[in-house]
C-alpha positions in Angstrom: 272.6 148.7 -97.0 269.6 149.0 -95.0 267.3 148.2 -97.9 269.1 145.3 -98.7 269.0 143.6 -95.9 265.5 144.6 -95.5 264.5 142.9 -99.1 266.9 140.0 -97.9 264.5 139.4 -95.3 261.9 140.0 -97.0 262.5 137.5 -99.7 262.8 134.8 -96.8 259.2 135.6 -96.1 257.2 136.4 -98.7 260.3 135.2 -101.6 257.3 131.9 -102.4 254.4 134.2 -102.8 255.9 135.5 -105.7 256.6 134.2 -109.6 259.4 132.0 -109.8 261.4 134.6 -112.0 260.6 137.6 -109.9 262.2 135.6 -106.9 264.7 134.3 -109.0 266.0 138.1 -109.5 265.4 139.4 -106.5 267.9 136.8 -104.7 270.1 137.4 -108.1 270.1 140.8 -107.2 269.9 141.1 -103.3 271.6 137.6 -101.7 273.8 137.0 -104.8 275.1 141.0 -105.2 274.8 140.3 -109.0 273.5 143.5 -111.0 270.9 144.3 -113.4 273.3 144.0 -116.5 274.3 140.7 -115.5 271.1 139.6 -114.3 270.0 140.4 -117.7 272.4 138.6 -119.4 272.0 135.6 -117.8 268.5 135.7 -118.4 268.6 136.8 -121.8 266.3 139.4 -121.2 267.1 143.7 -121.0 268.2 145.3 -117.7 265.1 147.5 -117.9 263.0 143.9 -118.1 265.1 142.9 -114.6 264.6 146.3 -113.4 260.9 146.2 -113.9 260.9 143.0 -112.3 262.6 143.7 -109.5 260.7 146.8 -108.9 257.3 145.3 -108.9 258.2 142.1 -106.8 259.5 144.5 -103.8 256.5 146.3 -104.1 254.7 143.3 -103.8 256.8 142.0 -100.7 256.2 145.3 -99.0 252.8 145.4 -99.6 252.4 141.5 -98.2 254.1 142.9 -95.2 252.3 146.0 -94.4 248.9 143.9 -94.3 250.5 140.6 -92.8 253.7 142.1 -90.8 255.3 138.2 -90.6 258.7 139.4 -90.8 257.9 142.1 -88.3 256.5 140.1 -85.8 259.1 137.9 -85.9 262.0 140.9 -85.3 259.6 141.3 -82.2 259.8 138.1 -80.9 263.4 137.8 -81.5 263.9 140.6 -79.9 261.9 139.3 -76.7 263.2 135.9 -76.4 266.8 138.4 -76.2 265.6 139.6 -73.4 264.0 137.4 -71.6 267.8 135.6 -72.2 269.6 138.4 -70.6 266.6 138.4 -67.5 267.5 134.9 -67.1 271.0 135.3 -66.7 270.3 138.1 -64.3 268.1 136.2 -62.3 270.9 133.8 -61.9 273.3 136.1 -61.2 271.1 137.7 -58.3 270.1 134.0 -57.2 273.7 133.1 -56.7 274.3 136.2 -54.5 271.4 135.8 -52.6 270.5 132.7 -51.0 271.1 130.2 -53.9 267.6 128.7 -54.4 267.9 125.3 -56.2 264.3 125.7 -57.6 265.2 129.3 -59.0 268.3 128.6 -60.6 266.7 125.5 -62.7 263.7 127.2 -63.6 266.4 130.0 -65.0 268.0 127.7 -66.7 265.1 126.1 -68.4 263.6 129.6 -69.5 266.6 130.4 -71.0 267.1 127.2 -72.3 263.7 127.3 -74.1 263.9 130.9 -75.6 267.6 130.0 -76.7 265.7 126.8 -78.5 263.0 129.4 -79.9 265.7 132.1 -81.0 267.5 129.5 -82.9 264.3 128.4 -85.0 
């Protein structure tokens, strides 16, 4: 499961650096759940011919991320704008049991505002 949701994501990266068949398989095979057989008789081509293919556009995907590391990075910044989410909130929380700063509780609420804005892009 873990390397399918790894390709998955991979395929939203890198999925229009590659040949319009190999991406056409690898979301056949990895978003759609279809399997080699059928691929292949869709395409009209043998399983070991969608195997091949498959094979070398993941090794092409993970080589594009090992020297660019876009879909990386971005697990990394989702991961901070998470927690700079969860500061926020605490912040609040802390603000409202100890002294209620106007100033601090909108600057909270914009900063969380923001990263929620980033997150969802």
């Amino acid at each position: 499961m873990a390397k399918n949701y790894e390709m998955a994501i991979l395929i939203d990266f890198y999925g229009d650096m590659l040949t319009e068949k190999q991406r056409s398989f690898l979301e056949y095979y990895y978003n759609d759940d279809l399997s080699l057989s059928e691929i292949a008789e869709n395409e009209g081509i043998t399983r070991q011919g969608v195997r091949d293919a498959i094979k070398r556009a993941e090794g092409q995907m993970l080589d594009m991320e090992e020297r660019l590391g876009m879909a990386k990075r971005f697990a990394e910044l989702s991961e901070g704008l998470k927690d700079i989410i969860q500061y926020s909130d605490k912040i609040t929380q802390y603000n409202l049991r100890h002294g209620l700063s106007k100033e601090i509780n909108d600057y909270s609420l914009e900063i969380k505002t923001k990263a929620m804005t980033l997150l969802e892009t």
